[in-house]
Legacy VTK file of the C-alpha trace (Angstrom):
# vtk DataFile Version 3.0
C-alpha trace
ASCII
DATASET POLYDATA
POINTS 231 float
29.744 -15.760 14.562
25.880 -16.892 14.339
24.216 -15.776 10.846
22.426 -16.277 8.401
24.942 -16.484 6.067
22.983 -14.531 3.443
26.368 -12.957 2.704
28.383 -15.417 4.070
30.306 -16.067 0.571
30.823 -12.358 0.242
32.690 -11.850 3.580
33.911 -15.527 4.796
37.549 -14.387 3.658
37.860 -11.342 5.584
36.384 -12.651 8.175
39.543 -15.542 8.563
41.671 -12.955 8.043
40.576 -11.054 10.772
40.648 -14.721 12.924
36.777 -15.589 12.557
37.492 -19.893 13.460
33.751 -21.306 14.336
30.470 -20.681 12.629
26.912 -20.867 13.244
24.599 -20.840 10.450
20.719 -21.027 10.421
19.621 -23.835 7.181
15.950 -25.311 7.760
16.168 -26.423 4.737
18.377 -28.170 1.862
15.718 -27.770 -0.379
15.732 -24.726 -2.140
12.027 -23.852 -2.946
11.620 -25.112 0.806
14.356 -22.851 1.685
12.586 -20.290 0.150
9.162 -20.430 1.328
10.826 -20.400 5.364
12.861 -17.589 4.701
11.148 -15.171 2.045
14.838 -15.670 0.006
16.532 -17.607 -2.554
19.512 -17.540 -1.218
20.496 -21.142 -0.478
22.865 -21.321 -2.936
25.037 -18.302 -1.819
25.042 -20.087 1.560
26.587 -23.608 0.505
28.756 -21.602 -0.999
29.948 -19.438 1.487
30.009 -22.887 3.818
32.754 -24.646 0.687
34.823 -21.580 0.894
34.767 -22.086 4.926
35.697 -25.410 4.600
38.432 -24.400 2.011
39.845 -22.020 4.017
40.214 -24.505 6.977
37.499 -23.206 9.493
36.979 -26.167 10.936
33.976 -25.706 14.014
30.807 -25.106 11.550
27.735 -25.612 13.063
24.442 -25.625 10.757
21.481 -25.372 12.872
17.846 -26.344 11.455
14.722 -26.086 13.729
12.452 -28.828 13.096
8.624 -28.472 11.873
6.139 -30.805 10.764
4.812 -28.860 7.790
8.289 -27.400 6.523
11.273 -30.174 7.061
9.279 -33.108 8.846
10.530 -35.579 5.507
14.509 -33.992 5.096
16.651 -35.635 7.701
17.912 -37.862 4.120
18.827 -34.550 2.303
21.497 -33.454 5.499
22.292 -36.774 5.981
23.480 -36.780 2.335
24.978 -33.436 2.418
27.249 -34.466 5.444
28.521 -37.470 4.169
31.320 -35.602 2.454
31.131 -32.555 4.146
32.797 -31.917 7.540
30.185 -29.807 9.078
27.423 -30.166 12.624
24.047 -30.603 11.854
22.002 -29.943 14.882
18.082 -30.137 14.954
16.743 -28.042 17.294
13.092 -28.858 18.528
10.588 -25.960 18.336
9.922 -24.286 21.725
6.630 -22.600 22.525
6.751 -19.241 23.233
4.106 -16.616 24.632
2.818 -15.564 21.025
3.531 -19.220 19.106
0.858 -21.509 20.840
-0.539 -22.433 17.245
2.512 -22.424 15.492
3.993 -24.959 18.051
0.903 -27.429 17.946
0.932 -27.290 14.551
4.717 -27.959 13.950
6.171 -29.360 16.984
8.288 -32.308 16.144
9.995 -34.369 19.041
13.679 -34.852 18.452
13.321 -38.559 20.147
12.337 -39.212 16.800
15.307 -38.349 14.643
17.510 -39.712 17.565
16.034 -43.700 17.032
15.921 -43.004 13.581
19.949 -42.640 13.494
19.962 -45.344 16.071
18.948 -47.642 13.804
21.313 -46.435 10.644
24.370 -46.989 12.724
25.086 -43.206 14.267
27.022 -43.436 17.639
26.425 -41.442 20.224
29.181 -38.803 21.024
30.447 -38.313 24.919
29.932 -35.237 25.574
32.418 -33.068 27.375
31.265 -30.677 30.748
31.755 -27.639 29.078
29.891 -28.263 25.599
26.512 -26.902 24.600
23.107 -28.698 25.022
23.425 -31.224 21.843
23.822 -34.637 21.996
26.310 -35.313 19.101
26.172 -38.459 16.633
28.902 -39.724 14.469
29.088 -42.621 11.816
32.478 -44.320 10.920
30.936 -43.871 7.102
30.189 -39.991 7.137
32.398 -36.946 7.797
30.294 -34.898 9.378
28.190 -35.083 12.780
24.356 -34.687 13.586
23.596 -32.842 16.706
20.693 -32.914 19.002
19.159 -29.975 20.580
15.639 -31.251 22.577
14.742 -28.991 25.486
11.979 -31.191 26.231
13.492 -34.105 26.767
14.118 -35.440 30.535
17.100 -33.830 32.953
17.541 -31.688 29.772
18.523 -28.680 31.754
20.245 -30.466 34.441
23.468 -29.536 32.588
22.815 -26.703 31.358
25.664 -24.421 31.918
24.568 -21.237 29.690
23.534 -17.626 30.164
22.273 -15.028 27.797
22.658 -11.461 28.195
19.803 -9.826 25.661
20.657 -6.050 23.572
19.136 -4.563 26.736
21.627 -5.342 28.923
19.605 -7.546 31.124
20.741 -11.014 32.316
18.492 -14.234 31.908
19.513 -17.248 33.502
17.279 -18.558 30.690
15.644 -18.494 27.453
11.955 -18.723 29.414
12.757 -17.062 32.478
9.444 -14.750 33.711
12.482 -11.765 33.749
15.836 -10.518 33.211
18.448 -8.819 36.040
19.180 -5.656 34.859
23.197 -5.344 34.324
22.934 -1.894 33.047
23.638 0.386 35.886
26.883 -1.279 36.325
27.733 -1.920 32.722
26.899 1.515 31.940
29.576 2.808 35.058
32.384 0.365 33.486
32.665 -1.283 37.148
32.986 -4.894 35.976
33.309 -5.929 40.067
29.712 -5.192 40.731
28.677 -6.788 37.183
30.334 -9.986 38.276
29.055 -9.341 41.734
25.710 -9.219 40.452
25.868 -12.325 37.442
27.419 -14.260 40.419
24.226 -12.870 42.852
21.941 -13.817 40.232
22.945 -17.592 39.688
22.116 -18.612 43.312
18.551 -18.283 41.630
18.819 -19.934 38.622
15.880 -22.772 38.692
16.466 -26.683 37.866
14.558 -26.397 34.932
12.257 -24.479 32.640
8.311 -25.535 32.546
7.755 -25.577 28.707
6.501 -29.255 29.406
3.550 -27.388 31.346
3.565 -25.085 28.487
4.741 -22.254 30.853
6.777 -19.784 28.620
7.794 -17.294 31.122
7.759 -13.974 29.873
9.154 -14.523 26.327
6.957 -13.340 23.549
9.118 -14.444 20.757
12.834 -15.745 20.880
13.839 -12.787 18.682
13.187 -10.399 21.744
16.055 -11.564 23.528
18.675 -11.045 20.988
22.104 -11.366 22.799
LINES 1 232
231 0 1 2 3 4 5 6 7 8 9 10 11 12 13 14 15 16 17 18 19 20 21 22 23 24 25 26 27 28 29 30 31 32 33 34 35 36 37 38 39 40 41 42 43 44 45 46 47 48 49 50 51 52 53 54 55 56 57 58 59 60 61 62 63 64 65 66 67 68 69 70 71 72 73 74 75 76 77 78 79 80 81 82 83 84 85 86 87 88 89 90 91 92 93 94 95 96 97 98 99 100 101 102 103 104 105 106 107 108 109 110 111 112 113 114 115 116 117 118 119 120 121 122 123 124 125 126 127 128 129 130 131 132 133 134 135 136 137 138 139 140 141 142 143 144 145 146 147 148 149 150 151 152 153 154 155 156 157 158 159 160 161 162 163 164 165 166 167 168 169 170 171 172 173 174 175 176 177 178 179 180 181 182 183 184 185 186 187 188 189 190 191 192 193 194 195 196 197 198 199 200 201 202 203 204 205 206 207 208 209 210 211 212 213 214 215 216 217 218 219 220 221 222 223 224 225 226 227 228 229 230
């Protein structure tokens, strides 16, 4: 389950019990004011919470995901670095990607990844292999810390030449990615339950699915905002 684990403490129990065993939770911030002023909510504490109890109840694939940005988290890489020493969670900056309505945004708060990467370089992280099916991180480990540090930096080179993931948005349409200029629209065969034709057609659709995205042109493709394609 992705969330934002607002309630996370609340439900985390029922959740196992119903078989929940990975977890992806959204934390810019360790800070709580910080937290605060990102989210409109002081609700960090419930959070950490609901994370102990995760950890407690043996849920061991937690992911925390924190997008970086210059005038929010720019100075906190210390404060997760702390808070995974102990604590057998995945940290995994994500860079901030332009999209059609976030031209300011992004020049005022893009921060490159490359960065943070030489930065744990230099304190001793190791670079983790990473396997052909995993997701677009590169991992880090230190003999000295339980948990990991993760990666995400879509403009980085030969980024995408792995990239092995497709989103399907609340629509129904298929994107063969996150700044594609449109989606193939599975709905006519979704709709008539024939799961042939909708593999037909996802199958169809990959023979077109581009090298790479252009967000180092600043091309966006036709997303607006990243919470339009909510899949």
């Amino acid at each position: 389950i992705t969330t934002n684990g607002f309630n996370l403490f609340n439900k985390i129990d029922e959740f196992y019990s119903a078989g929940l065993d990975a977890l992806n939770i959204s934390i810019d911030s360790l800070n709580p004011s910080m937290f605060k002023l990102i989210t409109g909510h002081d609700k960090l504490t419930y959070i950490l919470k609901g994370i102990d109890r995760a950890i407690e109840l043996g849920i061991k694939d937690i992911k925390i995901n924190a997008v970086l940005a210059k005038q929010f988290n720019k100075n906190q890489l210390n404060d997760f670095l702390d808070w995974v020493k102990h604590k057998k969670v995945t940290v995994r900056f994500i860079e901030l990607m332009e999209t059609g309505n976030g031209a300011t945004f992004f020049e005022q708060n893009h921060l490159s990844g490359q960065s943070v990467k030489t930065q744990l370089l230099a304190q001793g992280w190791l670079q983790v292999v990473r396997g052909k099916l995993n997701g677009p991180a590169e991992e880090f480990c230190h003999p000295d810390f339980e948990g990991r540090i993760g990666l995400i930096m879509p403009y980085s080179k030969d980024f995408c030449k792995s990239c092995n993931r497709l989103r399907v948005s609340s629509l129904g349409k298929l994107h063969l990615c996150l700044f594609a200029e449109q989606g193939i629209d599975l709905r006519p065969h979704l709709n008539a339950q024939d799961m042939p034709a909708t593999v037909n057609a996802i199958q169809a659709a990959m023979g077109n699915k581009t090298i790479s995205h252009e967000l180092d042109k600043r091309l966006t493709g036709a997303t607006t905002h990243l919470a339009m394609l909510g899949g």
